[in-house]
C-alpha positions, -999 to 999 in steps of 0.1 A, spaced: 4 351 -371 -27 334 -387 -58 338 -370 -60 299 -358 -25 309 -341 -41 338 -328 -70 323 -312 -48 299 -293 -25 326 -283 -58 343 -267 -72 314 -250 -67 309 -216 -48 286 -207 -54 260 -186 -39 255 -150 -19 225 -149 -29 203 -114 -3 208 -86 16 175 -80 28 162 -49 52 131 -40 38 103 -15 62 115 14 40 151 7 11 135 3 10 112 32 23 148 54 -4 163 43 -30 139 53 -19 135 88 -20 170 95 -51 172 82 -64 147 100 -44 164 132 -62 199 125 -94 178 128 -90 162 159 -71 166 188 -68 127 196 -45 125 169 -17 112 177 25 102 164 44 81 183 80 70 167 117 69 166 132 104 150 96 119 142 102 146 162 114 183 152 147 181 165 151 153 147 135 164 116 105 147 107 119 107 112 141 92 85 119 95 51 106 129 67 71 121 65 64 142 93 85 169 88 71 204 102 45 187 120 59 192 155 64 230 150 26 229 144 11 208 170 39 204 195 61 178 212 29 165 229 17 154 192 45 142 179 63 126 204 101 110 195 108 77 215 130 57 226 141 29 197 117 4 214 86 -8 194 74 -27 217 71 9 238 57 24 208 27 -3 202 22 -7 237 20 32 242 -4 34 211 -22 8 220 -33 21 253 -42 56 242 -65 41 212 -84 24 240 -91 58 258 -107 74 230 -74 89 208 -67 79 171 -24 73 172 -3 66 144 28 43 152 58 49 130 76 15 127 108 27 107 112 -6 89 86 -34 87 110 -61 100 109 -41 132 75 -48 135 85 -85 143 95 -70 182 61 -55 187 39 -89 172 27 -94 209 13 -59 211 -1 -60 175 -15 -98 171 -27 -105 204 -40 -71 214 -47 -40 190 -65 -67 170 -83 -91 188 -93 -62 218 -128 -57 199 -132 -96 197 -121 -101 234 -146 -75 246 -176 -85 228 -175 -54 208 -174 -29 238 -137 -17 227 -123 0 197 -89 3 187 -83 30 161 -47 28 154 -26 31 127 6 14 121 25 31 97 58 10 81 79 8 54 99 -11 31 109 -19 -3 134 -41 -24 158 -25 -45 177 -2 -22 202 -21 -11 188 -25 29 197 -63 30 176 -90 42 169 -74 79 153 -40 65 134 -51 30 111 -79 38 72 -75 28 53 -91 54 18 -82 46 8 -117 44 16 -125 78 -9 -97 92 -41 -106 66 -41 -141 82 -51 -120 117 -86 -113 123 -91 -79 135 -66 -61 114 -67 -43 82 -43 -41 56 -32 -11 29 -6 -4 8 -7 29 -16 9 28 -54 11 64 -60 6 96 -41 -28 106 -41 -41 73 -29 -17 72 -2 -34 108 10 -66 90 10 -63 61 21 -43 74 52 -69 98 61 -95 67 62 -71 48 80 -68 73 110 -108 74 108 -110 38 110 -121 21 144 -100 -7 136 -62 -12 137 -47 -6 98 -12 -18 93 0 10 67 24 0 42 45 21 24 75 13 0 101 34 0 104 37 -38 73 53 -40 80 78 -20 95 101 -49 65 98 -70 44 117 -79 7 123 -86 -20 150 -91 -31 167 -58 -61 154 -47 -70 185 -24 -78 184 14 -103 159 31 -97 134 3 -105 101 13 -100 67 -4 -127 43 12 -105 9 25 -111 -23 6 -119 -7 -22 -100 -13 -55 -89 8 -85 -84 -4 -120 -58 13 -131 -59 2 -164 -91 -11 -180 -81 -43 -205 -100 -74 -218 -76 -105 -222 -59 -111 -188 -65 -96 -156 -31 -84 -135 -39 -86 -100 -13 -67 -78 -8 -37 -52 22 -12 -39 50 -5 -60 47 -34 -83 16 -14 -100 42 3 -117 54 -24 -134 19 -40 -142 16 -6 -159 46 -7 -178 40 -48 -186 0 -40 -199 17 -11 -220 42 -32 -236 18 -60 -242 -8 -36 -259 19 -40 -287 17 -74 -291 -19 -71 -292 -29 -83 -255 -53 -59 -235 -43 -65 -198 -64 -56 -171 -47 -39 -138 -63 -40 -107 -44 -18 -79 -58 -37 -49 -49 -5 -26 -66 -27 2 -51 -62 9 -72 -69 38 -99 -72 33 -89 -72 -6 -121 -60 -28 -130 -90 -40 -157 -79 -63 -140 -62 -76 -113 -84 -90 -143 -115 -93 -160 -90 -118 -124 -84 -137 -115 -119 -138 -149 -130 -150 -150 -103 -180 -113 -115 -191 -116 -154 -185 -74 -148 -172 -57 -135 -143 -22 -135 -126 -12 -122 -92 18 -100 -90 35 -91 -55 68 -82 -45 65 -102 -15 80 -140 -16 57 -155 -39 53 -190 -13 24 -185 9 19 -150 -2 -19 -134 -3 -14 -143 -43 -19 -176 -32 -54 -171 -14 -65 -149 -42 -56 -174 -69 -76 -201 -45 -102 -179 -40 -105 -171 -80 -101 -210 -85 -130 -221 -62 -153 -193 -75 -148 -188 -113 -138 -227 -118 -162 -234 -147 -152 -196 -165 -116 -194 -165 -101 -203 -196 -63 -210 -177 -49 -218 -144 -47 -183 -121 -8 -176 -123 10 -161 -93 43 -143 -96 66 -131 -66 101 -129 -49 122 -156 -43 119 -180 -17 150 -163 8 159 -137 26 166 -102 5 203 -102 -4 219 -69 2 241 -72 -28 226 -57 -54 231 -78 -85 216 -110 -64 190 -84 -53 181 -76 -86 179 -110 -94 158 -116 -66 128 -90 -77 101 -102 -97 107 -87 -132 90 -69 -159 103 -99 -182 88 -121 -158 58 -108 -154 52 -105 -197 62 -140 -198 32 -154 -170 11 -137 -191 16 -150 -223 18 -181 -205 -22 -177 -196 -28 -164 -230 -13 -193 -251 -32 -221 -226 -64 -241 -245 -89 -251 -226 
């Protein structure tokens, strides 16, 4: 063995970070957050013990731990869920609703547009309602047009409600734990193809503040606005692109409402470029009020027209070579931004 062999034999070697998956992570927080306070609630279909921690098992174990009275499995009714949640934010507890699939949500719009979010307005700022709606969806698993839809649009055009959407596992842990500590109602999006991945573990009370931004990937030609699972293919796009010589710019918006515009303002200003990636139907999507707002701010810096990219204008098909065809793609995505790059100003 030669002595540089030797050395590294004897060093110590370092402890490689423990990695959890989102389904973990987002566990973790809300028992955290449980431990902390006793007005922390789950209300949803299947999230009880018996029935093993609801569908994705996101609160698996948690009923053992803080009882039936905590994690309370109900009927499949969400307009009992949001009405039920609703009313115990208003007495001073923090619940979580568990809305298996964000089409559901469509049955309790009454509870959550006209009440959890407008209560503060409606009582001159003498009520809070600190509730978190927790949902899921995702394209690409086959669920068909009733169970896939992404309809985060719909809620940042309410006043009163805030929007979040992890991309990976440890932001998921923190932004859930701000959530619950927020006095306002969060609609909490998760996409079920996230849920397997995985990141390093944060560690307990982590805490990702809401409307703030990451860049995920620092870059200087083209800014890729985009947040939930389609980060993952910004990543993958910026990576291929780096070949080509094109340094693009990924901004994980984490928050969509309110979205940190200063955040992207200061990205798109450095790199003169930017397109808006979501997997939600690109018509009327919030692509199309960043790209405005981008437009009516940076007019006189950009050097192209903001692009937008996004599903297809119809319902998810269940089939999955039409729903493959239906996802934005990678290809797609490469193309928008050469696009951008190759427009003279």
């Amino acid at each position: 063995m030669s002595e540089a062999e030797a050395l590294e034999a004897a060093a110590p070697r370092a402890k490689k970070p423990k990695q959890i998956t989102m389904v973990q992570a987002l566990n973790a927080a809300i028992d955290e957050a449980m431990a902390a306070d006793e007005g922390v609630i789950l209300l949803g279909e299947d999230v009880a013990a018996k029935q093993g921690g609801g569908v994705f098992k996101v609160s698996s174990g948690l009923t053992e731990k803080y009882g039936e009275h905590r994690i309370r499995a109900t009927p499949i009714s969400e307009q009992a869920i949001m009405g039920a949640c609703v009313g115990a934010a208003l007495t001073g507890m923090r619940p979580i609703a568990e809305i298996m699939l964000m089409n559901f949500v469509t049955v309790a719009m009454d509870q959550i547009v006209n009440h959890a979010a407008k209560l503060r307005f409606m009582s001159g700022g003498q009520t809070n309602v600190p509730l978190v709606i927790r949902t899921t969806t995702g394209v690409g698993v086959g669920f068909g047009g009733q169970h896939s839809d992404m309809l985060e649009a719909w809620f940042a055009h309410v006043p009163g409600l805030k929007i979040v959407t992890p991309s990976n596992a440890a932001d998921a842990k923190g932004l859930m734990r701000s959530a619950i500590e927020c006095n306002d109602p969060v609609i909490f999006i998760e996409n079920i193809l996230c849920y397997g991945l995985k990141s390093d573990d944060p560690g307990t009370d982590y805490r990702v503040p809401l409307g703030q931004a990451a860049v995920a990937r620092e870059g200087s030609d083209v800014s890729l606005i985009t947040y939930g699972r389609t980060v993952l293919d910004a990543l993958e796009v910026a990576e291929t692109l780096a070949g080509e010589g094109v340094s693009v710019e990924v901004i994980d918006l984490r928050t969509i409402a309110p979205y940190d515009e200063a955040t992207v303002t200061a990205s798109v200003r450095k790199t003169g470029r930017a397109v808006v990636l979501h997997e939600a139907v690109r018509a009327y999507g919030t692509g199309a009020e960043i790209a405005s707002r981008l437009h009516e701010r940076l007019f006189n810096e950009l050097k192209a027209p903001v692009q937008r990219i996004g599903g297809a204008f119809s319902a998810v098909p269940m089939a999955s070579v039409l729903e493959q065809a239906w996802i934005p793609k990678k290809d797609e995505i490469a193309a928008a931004i050469r696009t951008t790059m190759e427009w003279k100003r």
